[in-house]
BADRENGU-274003 format. One record per residue (C-alpha): x, y, z. Coordinates in nm, 4 decimals, decimal comma. Layout:
BEGIN
{x:X&y:Y&z:Z}
...
END
This chain:
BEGIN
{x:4,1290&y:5,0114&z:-5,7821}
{x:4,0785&y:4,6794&z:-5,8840}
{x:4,2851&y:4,5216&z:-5,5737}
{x:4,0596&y:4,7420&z:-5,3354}
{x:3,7206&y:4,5892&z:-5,5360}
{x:3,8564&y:4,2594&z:-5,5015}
{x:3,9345&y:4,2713&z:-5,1253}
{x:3,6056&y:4,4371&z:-5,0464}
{x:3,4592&y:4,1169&z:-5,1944}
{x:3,6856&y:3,8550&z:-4,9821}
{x:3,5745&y:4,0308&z:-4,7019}
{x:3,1734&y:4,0461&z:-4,7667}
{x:3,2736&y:3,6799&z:-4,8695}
{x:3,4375&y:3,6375&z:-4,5412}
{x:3,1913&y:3,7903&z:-4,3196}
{x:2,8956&y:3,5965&z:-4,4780}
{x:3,0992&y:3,2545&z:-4,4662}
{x:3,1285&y:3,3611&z:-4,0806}
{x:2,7730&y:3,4546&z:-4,0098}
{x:2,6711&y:3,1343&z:-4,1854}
{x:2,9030&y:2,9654&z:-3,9450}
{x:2,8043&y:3,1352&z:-3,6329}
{x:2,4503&y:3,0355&z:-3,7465}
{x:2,5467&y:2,6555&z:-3,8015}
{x:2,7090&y:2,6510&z:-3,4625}
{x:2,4155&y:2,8223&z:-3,2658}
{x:2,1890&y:2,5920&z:-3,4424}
{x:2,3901&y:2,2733&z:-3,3459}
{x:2,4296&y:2,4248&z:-2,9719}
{x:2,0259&y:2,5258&z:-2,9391}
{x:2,0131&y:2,1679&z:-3,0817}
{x:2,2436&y:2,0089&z:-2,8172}
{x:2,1162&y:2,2258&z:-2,5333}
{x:1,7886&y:2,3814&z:-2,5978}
{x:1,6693&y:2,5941&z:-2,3925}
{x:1,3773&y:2,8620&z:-2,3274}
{x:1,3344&y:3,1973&z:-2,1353}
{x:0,9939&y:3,0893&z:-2,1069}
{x:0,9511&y:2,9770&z:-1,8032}
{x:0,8605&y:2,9655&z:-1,4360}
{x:0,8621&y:2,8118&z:-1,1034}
{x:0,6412&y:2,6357&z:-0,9288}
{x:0,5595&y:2,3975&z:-0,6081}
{x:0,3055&y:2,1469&z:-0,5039}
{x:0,0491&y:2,3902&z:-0,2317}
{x:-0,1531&y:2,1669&z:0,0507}
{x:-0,5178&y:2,3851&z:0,0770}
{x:-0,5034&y:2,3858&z:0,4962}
{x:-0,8797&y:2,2790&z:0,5495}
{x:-1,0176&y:2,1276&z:0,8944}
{x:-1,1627&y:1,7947&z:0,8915}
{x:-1,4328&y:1,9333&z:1,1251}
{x:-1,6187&y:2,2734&z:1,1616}
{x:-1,5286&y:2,4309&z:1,4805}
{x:-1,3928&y:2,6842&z:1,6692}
{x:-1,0343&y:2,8311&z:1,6208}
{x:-0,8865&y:2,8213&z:1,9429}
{x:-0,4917&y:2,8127&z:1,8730}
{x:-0,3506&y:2,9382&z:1,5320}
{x:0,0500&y:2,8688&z:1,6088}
{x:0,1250&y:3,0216&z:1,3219}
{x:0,1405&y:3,3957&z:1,0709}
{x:0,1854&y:3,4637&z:0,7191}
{x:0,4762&y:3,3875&z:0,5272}
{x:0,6257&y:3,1316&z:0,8007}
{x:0,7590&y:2,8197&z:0,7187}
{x:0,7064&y:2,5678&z:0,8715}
{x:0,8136&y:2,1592&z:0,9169}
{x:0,6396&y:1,8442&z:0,8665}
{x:0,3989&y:1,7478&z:1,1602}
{x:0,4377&y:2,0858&z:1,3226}
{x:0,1063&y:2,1876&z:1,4768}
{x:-0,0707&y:2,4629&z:1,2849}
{x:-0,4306&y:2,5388&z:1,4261}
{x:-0,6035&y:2,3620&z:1,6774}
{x:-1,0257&y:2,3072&z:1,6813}
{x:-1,1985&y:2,3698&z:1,9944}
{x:-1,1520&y:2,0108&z:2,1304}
{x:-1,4219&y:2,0105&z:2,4453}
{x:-1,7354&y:1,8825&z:2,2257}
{x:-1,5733&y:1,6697&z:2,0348}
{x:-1,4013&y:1,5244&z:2,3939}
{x:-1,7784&y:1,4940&z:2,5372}
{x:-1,9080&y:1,3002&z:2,2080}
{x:-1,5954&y:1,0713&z:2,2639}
{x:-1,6684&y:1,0274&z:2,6380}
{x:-2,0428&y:0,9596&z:2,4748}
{x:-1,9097&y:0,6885&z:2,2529}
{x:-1,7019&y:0,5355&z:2,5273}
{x:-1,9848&y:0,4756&z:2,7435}
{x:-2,2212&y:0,3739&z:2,5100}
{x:-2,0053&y:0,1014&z:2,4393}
{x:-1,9328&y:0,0068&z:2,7758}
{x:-2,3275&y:-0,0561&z:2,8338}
{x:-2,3201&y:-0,2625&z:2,5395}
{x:-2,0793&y:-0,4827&z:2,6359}
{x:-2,2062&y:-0,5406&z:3,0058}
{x:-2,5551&y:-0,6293&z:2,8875}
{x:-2,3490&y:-0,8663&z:2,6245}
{x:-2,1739&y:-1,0252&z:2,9011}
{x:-2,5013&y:-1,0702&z:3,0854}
{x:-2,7062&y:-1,1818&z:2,8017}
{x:-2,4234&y:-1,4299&z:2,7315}
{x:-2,4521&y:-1,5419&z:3,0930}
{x:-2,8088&y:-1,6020&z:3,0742}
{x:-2,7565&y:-1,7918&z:2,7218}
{x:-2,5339&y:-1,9918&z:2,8822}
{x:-2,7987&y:-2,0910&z:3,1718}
{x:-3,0515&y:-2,1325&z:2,8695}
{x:-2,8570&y:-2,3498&z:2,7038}
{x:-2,7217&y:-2,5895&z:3,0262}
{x:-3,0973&y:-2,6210&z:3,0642}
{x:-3,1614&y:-2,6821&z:2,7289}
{x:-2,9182&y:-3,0244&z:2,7445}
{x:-3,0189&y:-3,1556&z:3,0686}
{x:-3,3940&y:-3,1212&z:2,9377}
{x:-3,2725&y:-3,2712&z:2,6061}
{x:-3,1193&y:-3,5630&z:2,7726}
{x:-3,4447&y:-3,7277&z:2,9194}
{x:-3,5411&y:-3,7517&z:2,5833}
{x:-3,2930&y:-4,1241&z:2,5168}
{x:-3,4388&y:-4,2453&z:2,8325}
{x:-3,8110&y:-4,2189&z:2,7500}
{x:-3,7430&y:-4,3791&z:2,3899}
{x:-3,5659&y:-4,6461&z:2,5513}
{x:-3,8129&y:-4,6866&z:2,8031}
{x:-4,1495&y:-4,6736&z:2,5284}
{x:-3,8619&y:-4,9373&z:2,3220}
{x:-3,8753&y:-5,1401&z:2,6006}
{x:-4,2203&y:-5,1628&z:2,6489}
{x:-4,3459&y:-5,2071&z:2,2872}
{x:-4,1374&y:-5,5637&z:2,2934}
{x:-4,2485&y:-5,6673&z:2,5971}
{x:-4,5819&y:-5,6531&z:2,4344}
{x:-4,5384&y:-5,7423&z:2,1320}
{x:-4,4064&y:-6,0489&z:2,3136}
{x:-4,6807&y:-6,1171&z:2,5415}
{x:-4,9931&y:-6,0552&z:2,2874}
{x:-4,9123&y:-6,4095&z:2,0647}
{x:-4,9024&y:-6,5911&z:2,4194}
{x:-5,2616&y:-6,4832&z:2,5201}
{x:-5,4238&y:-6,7396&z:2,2438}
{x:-5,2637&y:-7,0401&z:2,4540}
{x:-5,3478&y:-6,9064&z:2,8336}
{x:-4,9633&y:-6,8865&z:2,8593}
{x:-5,0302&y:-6,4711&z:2,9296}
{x:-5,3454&y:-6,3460&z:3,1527}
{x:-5,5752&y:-6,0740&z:3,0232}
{x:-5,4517&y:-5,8448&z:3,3015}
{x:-5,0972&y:-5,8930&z:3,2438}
{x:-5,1313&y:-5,8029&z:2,8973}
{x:-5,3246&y:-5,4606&z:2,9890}
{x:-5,0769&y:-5,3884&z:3,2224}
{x:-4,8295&y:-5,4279&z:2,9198}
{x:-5,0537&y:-5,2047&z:2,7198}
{x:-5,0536&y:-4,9003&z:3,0237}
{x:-4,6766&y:-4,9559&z:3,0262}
{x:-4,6539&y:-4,8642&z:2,6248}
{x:-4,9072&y:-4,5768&z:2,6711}
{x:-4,7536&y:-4,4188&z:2,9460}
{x:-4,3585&y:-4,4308&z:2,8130}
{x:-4,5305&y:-4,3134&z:2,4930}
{x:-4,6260&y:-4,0112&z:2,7148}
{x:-4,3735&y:-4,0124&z:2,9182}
{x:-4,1411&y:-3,9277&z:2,5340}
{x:-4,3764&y:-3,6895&z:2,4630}
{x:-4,3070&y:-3,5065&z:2,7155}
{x:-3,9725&y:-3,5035&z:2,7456}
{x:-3,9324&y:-3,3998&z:2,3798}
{x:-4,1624&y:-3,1204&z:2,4011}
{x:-3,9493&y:-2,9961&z:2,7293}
{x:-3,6387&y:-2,9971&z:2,4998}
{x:-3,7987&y:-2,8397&z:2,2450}
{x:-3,9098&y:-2,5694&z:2,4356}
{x:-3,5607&y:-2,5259&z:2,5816}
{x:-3,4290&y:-2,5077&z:2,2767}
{x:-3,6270&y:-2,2309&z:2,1915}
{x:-3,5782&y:-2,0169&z:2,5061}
{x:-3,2370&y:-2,0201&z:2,3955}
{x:-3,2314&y:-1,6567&z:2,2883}
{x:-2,9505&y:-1,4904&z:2,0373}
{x:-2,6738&y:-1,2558&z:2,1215}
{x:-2,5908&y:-1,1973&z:1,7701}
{x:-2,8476&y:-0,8721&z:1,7771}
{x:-2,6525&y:-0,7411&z:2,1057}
{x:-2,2967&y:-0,8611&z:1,9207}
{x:-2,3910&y:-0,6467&z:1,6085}
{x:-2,4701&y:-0,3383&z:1,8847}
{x:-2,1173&y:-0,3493&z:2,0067}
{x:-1,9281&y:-0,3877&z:1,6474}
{x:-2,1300&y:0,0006&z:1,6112}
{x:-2,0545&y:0,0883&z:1,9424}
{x:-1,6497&y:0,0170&z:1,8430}
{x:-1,7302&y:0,2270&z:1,5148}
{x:-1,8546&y:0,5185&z:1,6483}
{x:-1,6127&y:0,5127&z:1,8997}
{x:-1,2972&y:0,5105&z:1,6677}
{x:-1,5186&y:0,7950&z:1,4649}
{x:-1,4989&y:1,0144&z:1,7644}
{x:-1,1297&y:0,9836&z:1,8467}
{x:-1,0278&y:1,0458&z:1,5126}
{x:-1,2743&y:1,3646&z:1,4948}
{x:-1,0953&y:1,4084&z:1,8519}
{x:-0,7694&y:1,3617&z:1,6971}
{x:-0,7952&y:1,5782&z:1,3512}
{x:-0,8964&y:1,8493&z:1,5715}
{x:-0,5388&y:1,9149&z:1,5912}
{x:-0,4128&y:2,0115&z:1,2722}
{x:-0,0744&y:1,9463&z:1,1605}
{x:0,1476&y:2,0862&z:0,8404}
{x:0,1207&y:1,7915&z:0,5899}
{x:0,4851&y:1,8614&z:0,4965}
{x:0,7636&y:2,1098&z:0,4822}
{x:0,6512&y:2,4300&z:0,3404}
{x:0,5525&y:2,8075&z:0,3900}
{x:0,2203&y:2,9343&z:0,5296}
{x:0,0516&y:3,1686&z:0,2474}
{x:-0,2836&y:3,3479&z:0,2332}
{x:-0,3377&y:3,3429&z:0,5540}
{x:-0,6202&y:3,6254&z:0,6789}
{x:-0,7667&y:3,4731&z:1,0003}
{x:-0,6926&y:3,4616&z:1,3756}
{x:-0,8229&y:3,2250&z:1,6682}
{x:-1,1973&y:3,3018&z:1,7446}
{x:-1,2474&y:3,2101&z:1,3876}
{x:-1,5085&y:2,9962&z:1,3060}
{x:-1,3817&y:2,7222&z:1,1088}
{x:-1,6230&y:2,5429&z:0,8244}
{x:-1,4843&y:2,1537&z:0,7599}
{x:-1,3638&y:2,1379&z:0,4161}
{x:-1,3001&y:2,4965&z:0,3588}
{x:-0,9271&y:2,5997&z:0,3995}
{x:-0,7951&y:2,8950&z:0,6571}
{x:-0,5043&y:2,9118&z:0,4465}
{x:-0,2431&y:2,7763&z:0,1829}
{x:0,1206&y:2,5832&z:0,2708}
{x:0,3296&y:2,5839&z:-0,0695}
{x:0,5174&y:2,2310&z:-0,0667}
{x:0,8974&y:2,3528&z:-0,0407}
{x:1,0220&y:1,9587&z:-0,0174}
{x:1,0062&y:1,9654&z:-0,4194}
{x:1,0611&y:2,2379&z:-0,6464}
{x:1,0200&y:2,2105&z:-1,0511}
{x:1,0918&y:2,4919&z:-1,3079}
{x:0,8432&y:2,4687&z:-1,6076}
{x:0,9363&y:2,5894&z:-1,9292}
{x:0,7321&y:2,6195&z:-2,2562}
{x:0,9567&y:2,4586&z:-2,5493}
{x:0,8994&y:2,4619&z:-2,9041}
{x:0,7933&y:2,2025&z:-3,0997}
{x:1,1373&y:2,1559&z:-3,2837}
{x:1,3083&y:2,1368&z:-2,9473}
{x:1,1654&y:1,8505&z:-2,8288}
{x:1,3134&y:1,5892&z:-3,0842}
{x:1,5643&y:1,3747&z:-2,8601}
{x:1,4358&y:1,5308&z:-2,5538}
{x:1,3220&y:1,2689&z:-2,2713}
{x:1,3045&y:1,2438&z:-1,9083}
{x:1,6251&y:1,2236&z:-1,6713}
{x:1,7938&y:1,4284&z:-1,8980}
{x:2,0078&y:1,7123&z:-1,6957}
{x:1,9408&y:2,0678&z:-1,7148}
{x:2,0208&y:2,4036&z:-1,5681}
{x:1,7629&y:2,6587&z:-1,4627}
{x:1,8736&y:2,9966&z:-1,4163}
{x:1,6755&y:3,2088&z:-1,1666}
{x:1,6066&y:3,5918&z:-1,1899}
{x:1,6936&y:3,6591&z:-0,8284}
{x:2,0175&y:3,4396&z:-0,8361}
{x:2,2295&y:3,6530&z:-1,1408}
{x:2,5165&y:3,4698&z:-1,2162}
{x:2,4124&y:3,1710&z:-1,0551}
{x:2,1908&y:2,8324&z:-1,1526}
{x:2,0409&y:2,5156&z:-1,0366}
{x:2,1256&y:2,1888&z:-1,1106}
{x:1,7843&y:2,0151&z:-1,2314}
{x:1,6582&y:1,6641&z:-1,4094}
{x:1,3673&y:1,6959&z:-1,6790}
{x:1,0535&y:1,5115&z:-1,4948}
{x:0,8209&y:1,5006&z:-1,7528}
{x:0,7224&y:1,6162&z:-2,0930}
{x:0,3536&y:1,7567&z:-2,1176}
{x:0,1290&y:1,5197&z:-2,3703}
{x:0,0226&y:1,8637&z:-2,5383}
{x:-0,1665&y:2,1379&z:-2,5965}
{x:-0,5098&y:2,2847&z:-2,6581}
{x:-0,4576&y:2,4210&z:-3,0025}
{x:-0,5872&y:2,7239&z:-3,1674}
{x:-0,7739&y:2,5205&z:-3,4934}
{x:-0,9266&y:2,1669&z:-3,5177}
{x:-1,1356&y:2,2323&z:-3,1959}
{x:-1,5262&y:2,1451&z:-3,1687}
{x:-1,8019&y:2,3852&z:-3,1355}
{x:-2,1454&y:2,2257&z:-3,0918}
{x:-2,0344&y:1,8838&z:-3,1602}
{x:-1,9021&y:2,0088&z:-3,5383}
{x:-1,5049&y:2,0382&z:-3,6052}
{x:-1,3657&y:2,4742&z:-3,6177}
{x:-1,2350&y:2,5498&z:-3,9163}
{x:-1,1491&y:2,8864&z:-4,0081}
{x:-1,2323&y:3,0442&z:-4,2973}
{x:-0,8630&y:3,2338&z:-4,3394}
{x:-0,4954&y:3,0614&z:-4,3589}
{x:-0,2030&y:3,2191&z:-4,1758}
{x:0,0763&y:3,1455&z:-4,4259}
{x:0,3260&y:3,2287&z:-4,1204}
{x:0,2836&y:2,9097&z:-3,9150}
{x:0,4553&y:2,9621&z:-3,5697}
{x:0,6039&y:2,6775&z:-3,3748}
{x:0,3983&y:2,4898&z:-3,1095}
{x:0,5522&y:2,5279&z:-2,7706}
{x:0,4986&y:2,2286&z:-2,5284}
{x:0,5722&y:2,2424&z:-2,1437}
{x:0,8534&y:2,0495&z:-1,9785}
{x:0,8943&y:1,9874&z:-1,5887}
{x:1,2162&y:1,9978&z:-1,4620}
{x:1,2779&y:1,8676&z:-1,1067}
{x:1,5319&y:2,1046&z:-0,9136}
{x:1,8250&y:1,9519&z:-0,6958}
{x:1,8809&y:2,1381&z:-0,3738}
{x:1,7392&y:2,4905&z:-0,4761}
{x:1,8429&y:2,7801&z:-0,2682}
{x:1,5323&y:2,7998&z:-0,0041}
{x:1,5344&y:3,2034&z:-0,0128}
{x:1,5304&y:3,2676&z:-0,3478}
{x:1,2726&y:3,0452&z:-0,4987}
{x:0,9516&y:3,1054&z:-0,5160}
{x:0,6064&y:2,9870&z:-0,6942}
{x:0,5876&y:3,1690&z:-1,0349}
{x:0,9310&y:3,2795&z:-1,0124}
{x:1,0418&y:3,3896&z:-1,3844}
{x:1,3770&y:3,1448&z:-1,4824}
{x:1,5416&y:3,0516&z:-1,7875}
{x:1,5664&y:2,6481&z:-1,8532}
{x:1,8509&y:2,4785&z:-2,0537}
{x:1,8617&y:2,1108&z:-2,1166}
{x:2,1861&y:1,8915&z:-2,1758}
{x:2,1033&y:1,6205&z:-2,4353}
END
């Protein structure tokens, strides 16, 4: 009786030493590899709005498609967009003949404006010229070496080269100022080039291409549609990069850090997983207490002596995913190798 008592206690013993050893070692693994059920899928989406409000008059493609980088999706009814180009064009073809016309007749201006400008050294010379000679002659008239006439005809020759300056620099002023500026005309053409390049690139956007490699989503229209610039016809989910985001908890996280592999199990692929990095570890979390209300701090008036772990989200980058069985919001399971 007593043999039976005592191996009924090595074996409680023994199971208890085991379960505390199963614990320890699925404590170091969750510690090693952590890992969450909660978690999902999810991809970059491109919201597929026009650049200009038009008419649909191609939609090349339907819901659910995928499509490739560049690939044309929907094109704008191009014809008044075309005509405001063609607008453009010859606005700024105008501009630049009466530029090159105005810059002929500046041209004239100015040749006129020298060769009036260049009478003006000759008159100064000439009134120089004549102010010595009588500043020469008017000492000599005390002696009878100079007559009376000779020295008024001295005194006509400074008045009229005097005039004879005046004139010519009041010609080259006034050539000067014919002169007129192209700079107004100049500044019309640099506008004319600018709304030019506007119009081809309204021209150009009126073809709209996929952004990048995805799948066309949420996509309820057909060509006659009106379309509104800014206002998507429909959603392309980004299938170039694919991350899995799972909610750890707040003991989980210790050691954890970017570039760190991990596996991320998919519902739709049993048995199988994808190979994954961690991206990025979210900076946290809204939490339920220590929040403001009308500029004052939330405390509440009761304490929850069961305090529950904080989970934080972590983005993990998938390699290669399988292209037909992921999907945005997909439920996964995420295990990281530390």
């Amino acid at each position: 009786m007593d043999g039976r008592k005592t191996a009924g206690i090595a074996v409680s013993v023994a199971a208890f030493l085991s379960l505390g050893g199963l614990s320890l070692l699925a404590a170091e693994r969750l510690h090693h590899r952590p890992r969450t059920d909660d978690a999902y899928l999810w991809a970059d989406v491109v919201h597929m709005a026009p650049d200009v409000s038009g008419r649909v008059t191609k939609l090349a493609v339907r819901d659910n498609q995928r499509v490739h980088r560049d690939e044309v999706l929907y094109v704008i009814d191009q014809e008044p967009y075309q005509y405001a180009r063609d607008q453009a064009l010859a606005q700024l073809h105008n501009l630049q003949a009466q530029l090159a016309i105005e810059t002929t007749q500046v041209e004239s201006q100015v040749s006129h404006a020298d060769a009036s400008g260049s009478g003006v050294p000759g008159a100064q010379a000439r009134l120089d010229l004549a102010q010595r000679t009588l500043a020469r002659l008017t000492p000599l008239e005390r002696n009878g070496f100079v007559t009376v006439e000779q020295l008024d005809q001295a005194r006509t020759e400074v008045a009229t080269a005097k005039a004879a300056l005046n004139e010519a620099q009041q010609a080259a002023t006034g050539a000067r100022q014919a002169v007129r500026s192209i700079a107004p005309l100049e500044a019309a053409v640099a506008g004319a080039r600018s709304a030019l390049s506007l119009a081809e690139r309204n021209l150009r956007v009126t073809v709209v291409r996929a952004p990048c490699d995805g799948i066309v989503t949420a996509l309820d229209v057909s060509a006659g549609e009106y379309a509104v610039a800014g206002h998507p016809l429909f959603t392309i989910v980004n299938t170039e990069e694919w991350w899995a985001v799972g909610n750890f908890r707040e003991t989980q996280l210790a050691g954890t850090q970017t570039g760190q592999n991990a596996e991320v199990y998919l519902v739709g692929m049993t048995g199988r997983h994808v190979h994954g990095t961690v991206d990025s570890l979210n900076a946290g979390v809204l939490p339920d207490e220590g929040t403001t209300a009308d500029g004052l701090p939330r405390v509440p008036r009761s304490l929850n002596w069961v305090r529950i772990a904080q989970r934080f989200p972590v983005r993990v980058k998938l390699i290669n995913p399988p292209p037909d069985l992921v999907r945005i919001g997909e439920t996964v399971s995420i295990v990281i190798d530390r």
